[in-house]
Structures are given as structure tokens and as C-alpha cells.
C-alpha positions as CSV (number, residue, x, y, z in Angstrom):
1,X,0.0,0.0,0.0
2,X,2.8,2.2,1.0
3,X,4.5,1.9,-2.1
4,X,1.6,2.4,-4.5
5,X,0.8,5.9,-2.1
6,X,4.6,7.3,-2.8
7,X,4.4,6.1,-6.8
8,X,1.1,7.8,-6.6
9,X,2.6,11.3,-5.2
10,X,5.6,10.7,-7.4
11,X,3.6,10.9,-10.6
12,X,1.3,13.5,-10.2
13,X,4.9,15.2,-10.1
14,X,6.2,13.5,-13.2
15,X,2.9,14.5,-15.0
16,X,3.8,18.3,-14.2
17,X,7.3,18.3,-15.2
18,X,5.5,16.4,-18.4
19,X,3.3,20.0,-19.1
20,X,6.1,22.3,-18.1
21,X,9.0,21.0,-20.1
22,X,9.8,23.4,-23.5
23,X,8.9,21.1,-26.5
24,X,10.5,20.8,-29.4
25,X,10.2,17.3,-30.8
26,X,8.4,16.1,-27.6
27,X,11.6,13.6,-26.6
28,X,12.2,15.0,-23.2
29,X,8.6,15.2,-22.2
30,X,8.6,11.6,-23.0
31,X,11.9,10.2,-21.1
32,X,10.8,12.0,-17.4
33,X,9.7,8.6,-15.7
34,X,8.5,8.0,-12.1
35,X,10.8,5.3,-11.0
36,X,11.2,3.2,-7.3
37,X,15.0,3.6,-6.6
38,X,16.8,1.5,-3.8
39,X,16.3,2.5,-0.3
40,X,17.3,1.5,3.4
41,X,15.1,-1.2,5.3
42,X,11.7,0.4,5.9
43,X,12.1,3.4,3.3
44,X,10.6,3.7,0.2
45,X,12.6,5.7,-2.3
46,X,11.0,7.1,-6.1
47,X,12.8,9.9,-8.3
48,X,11.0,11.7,-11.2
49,X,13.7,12.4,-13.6
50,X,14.1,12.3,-17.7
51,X,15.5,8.5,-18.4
52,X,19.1,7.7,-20.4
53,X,18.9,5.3,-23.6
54,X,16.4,4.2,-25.6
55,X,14.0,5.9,-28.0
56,X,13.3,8.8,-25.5
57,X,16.4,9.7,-24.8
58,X,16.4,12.6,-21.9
59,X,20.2,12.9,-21.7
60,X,20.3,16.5,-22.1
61,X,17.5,17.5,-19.7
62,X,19.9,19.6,-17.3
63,X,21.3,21.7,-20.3
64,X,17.1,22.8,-20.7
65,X,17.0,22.9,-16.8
66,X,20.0,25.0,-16.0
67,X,20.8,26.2,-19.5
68,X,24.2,26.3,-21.1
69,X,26.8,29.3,-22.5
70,X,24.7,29.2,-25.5
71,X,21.4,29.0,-24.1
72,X,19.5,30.8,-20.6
73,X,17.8,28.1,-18.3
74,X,14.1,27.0,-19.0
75,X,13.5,25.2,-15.6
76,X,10.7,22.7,-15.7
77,X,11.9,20.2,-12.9
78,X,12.2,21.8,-9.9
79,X,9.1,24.3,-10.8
80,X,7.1,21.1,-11.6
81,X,7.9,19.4,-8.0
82,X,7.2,23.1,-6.2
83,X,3.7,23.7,-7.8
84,X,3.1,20.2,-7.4
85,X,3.8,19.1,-3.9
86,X,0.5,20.0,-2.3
87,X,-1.3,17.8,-4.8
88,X,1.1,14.8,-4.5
89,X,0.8,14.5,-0.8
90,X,-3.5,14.6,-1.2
91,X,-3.1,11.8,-4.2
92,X,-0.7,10.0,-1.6
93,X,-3.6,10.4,0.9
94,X,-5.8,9.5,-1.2
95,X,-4.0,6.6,-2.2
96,X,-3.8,5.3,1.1
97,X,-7.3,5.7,2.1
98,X,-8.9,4.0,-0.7
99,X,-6.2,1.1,-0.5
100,X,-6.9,0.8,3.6
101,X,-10.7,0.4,2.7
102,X,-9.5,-2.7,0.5
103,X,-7.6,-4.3,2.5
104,X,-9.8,-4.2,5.0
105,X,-12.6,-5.4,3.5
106,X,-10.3,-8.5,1.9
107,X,-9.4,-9.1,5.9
108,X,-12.8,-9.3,7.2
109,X,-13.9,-12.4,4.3
């Protein structure tokens, strides 16, 4: 249950950096991925962050983030995670309460 709550914060977050990013052939809006990373015992770890390799390749997503020399910064990451923290905790709630309802009804059969 616990794990479903913090994927379910993590991707409301995803889905904003998603809308915010600048888009040119739509690759980088593509590659950010929710993903559960490893944690300690008893923690439960996911980052939102573009993905490396494949067809949607988000390699270059910090030269957009923090711009370059050639180019000024068009931040989408850490704007995405700020407008979007409220609403990830309530779909984490949310999460939770609906999932608690589940299980226990399944405990009571």
C-alpha cells in the first residue's frame, strides 16, 4: 500500500514536469519517468527524472534545466515538484485511504 501511495505522489509530479517541459520534438517530455529507486530497510525511495537510452532519450535535460553558455535556463523540474507538492501528498492520501478500505474489507472475508 505504501509503495503504490509514494508512486502515486511521485507521478502527479512526473505529469507536471511532463506540461512544463519546453517542447520541441516532444523527446524530453517523454523520457521523465517516475521510478522506485533502492532504499534502506523500511524506506521507500521514487525519483522523477528524464530517463538515459532508448528511444526517449532525456540525456540533455539539465542543459534545458539550467541552461548552457549558448542558451538561458528553461527550468521545468524543480518548478514542476514546487507547484506540485500539495497535490502529490493529497493523491498519496488519497492513495492510502482507498487502499486501507481494500484491504480491509479482503481481511474481514
Amino acid at each position: 500500500v505504501m509503495v503504490g501511495a509514494v508512486r502515486a505522489g511521485a507521478n502527479i509530479i512526473r505529469d507536471e514536469a511532463r506540461r512544463k517541459v519546453p517542447r520541441k520534438t516532444g523527446t524530453l517530455a517523454k523520457s521523465i519517468t517516475s521510478m522506485q529507486r533502492k532504499a534502506k530497510q523500511g524506506e521507500i525511495k521514487f525519483s522523477v527524472t528524464p530517463s538515459k537510452g532508448g528511444n526517449n532519450d532525456g540525456w540533455y535535460a539539465h542543459f534545458v534545466e539550467f541552461g548552457t553558455s549558448h542558451s538561458s535556463a528553461k527550468p521545468f523540474m524543480r518548478p514542476a515538484f514546487e507547484q506540485s507538492n500539495n497535490e502529490s501528498l493529497e493523491a498519496s492520501k488519497r492513495y492510502i485511504a482507498e487502499r486501507i478500505t481494500q484491504e480491509l474489507m479482503k481481511a474481514k472475508q
